[in-house]
N, C-alpha and C positions, 0 to 999 in steps of 0.2 A: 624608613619607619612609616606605620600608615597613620594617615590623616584621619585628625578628629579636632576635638575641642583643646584645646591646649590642656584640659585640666585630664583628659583622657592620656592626653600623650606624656605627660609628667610621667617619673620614674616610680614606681608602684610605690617605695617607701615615703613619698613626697605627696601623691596621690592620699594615702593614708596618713599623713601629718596633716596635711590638708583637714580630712574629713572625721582625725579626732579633735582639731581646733573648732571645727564648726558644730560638733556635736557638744560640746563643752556651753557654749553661750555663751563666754566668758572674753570672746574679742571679737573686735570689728572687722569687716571686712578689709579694710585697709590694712589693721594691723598683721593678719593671716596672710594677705598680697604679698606684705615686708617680708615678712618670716620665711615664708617660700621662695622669696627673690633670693633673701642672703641665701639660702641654702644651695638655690640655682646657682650661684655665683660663685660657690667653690667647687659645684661638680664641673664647671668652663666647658659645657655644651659636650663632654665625652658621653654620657647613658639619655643624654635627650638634646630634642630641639629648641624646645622651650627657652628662650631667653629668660622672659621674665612675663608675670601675669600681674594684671591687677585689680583692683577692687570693684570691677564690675563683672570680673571672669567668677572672681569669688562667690559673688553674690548670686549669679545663674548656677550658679552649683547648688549654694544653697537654694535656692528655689527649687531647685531638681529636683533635691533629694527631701524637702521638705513633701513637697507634691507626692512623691512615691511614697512615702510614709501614712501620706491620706490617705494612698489607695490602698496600700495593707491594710490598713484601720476599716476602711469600708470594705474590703474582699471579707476582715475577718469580723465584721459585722453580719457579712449576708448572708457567711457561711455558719455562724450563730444562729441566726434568724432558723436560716432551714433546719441547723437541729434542731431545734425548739419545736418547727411546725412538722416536720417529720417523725421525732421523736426514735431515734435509731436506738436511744439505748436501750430500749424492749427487745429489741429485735435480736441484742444478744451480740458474738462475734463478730459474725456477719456487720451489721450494723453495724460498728465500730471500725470493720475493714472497711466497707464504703464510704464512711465518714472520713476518714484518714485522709481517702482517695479525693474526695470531693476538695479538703482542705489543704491535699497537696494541690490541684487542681487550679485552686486560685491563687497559691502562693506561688506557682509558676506563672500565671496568668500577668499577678499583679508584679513579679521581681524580674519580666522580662520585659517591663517596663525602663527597670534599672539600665540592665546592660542592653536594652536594644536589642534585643530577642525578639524573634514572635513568638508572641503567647500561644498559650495551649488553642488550640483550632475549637469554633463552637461547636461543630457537631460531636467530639471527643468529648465537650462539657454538657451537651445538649443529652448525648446517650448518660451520661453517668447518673446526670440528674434524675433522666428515666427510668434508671436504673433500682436508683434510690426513694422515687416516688411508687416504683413496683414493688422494692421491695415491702415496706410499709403498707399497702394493701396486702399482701399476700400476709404481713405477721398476723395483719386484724383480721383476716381471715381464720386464719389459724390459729386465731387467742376464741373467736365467735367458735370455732367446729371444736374445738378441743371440750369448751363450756356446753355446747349442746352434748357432745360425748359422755362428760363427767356426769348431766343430769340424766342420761337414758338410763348410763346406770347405775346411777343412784334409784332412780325410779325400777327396773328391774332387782334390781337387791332389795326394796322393800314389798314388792309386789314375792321375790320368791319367800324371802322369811313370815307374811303373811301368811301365803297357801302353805309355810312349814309349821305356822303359831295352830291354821283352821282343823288339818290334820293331827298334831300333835292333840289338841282339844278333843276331836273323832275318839282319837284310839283312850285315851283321856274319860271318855261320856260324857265332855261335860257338855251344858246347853251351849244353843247359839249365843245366850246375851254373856255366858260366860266364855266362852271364846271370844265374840268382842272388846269383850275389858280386857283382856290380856292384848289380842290387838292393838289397843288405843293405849294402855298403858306400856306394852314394849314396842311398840313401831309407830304409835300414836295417827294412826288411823282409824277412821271414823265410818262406819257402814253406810256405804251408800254415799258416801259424801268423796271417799279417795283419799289422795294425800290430804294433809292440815296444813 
């Protein structure tokens, strides 16, 4: 069997009694030692090595896995943070697919803490982030061109129904100041002055 922490080498079911008695709050380390002793004690060393642990094996466990729990808390703080200042959900699908990515990203980062994994490598985290800081320029880019777009032709649509109010007024006879008021009051343009 390979070598680790005793509470590694425990039998998965014991492993897991273990660490629902410690996620409870509700016993001492010593008392979780007992608990796991007796149970050692009637498997008689056939599914492990482990004799017996005690209440200071318990207690670096608990510290383990308290510590890892910080780091999730802070992986899923930073990963907060950057939606915030990123703001992906403008961005649509897309955005939500990167986000995902970013937040599996850390949660492998930070749960390969647990099992002793190496984490996700930073240039894998380093390109995503980049990934994700480009795409955000590029939406603002294209929320700014789309807004320039929408006012050309707005600006074109009332410059044509204009030259269609001046002509219409032509065939019409009527004066220039009455061709204006129809201007101003249907496109509410002002001569000489442009849009309002």
């Amino acid at each position: 069997m390979a070598r680790g922490n005793k509470i590694e080498r425990l039998p998965d079911h014991l492993r897991e009694n273990l660490r629902e008695m410690l996620a409870t709050k509700q016993h001492t380390c010593q008392q979780i030692a007992d608990a796991i002793n007796e149970e050692l004690a009637a498997l008689s060393g056939v599914q492990t090595d482990v004799e017996s642990i005690d209440d200071n094996t318990v207690w670096r466990e608990k510290k383990r896995i308290e510590s890892i729990a910080d780091e999730i808390r802070r992986s899923q703080a930073y990963v907060e943070s950057l939606s915030k200042q990123c703001d992906l959900t403008s961005i649509g699908d897309t955005g939500r697919v990167l986000m995902s990515l970013l937040q599996s990203a850390a949660f492998k980062t930070t749960s390969s803490l647990m099992g002793g994994e190496d984490p996700i490598d930073a240039d894998t985290l380093n390109d995503l982030v980049l990934a994700v800081a480009r795409l955000q320029r590029s939406a603002n880019h294209n929320a700014d061109l789309e807004k320039q777009i929408a006012e050309k032709a707005r600006k074109q649509a009332i410059e044509e129904a204009a030259k269609a109010v001046q002509d219409g007024a032509k065939e019409r006879g009527l004066t220039a100041d009455e061709a204006q008021f129809w201007r101003e009051k249907v496109l509410g343009l002002h001569a000489g002055k442009g849009e309002r």
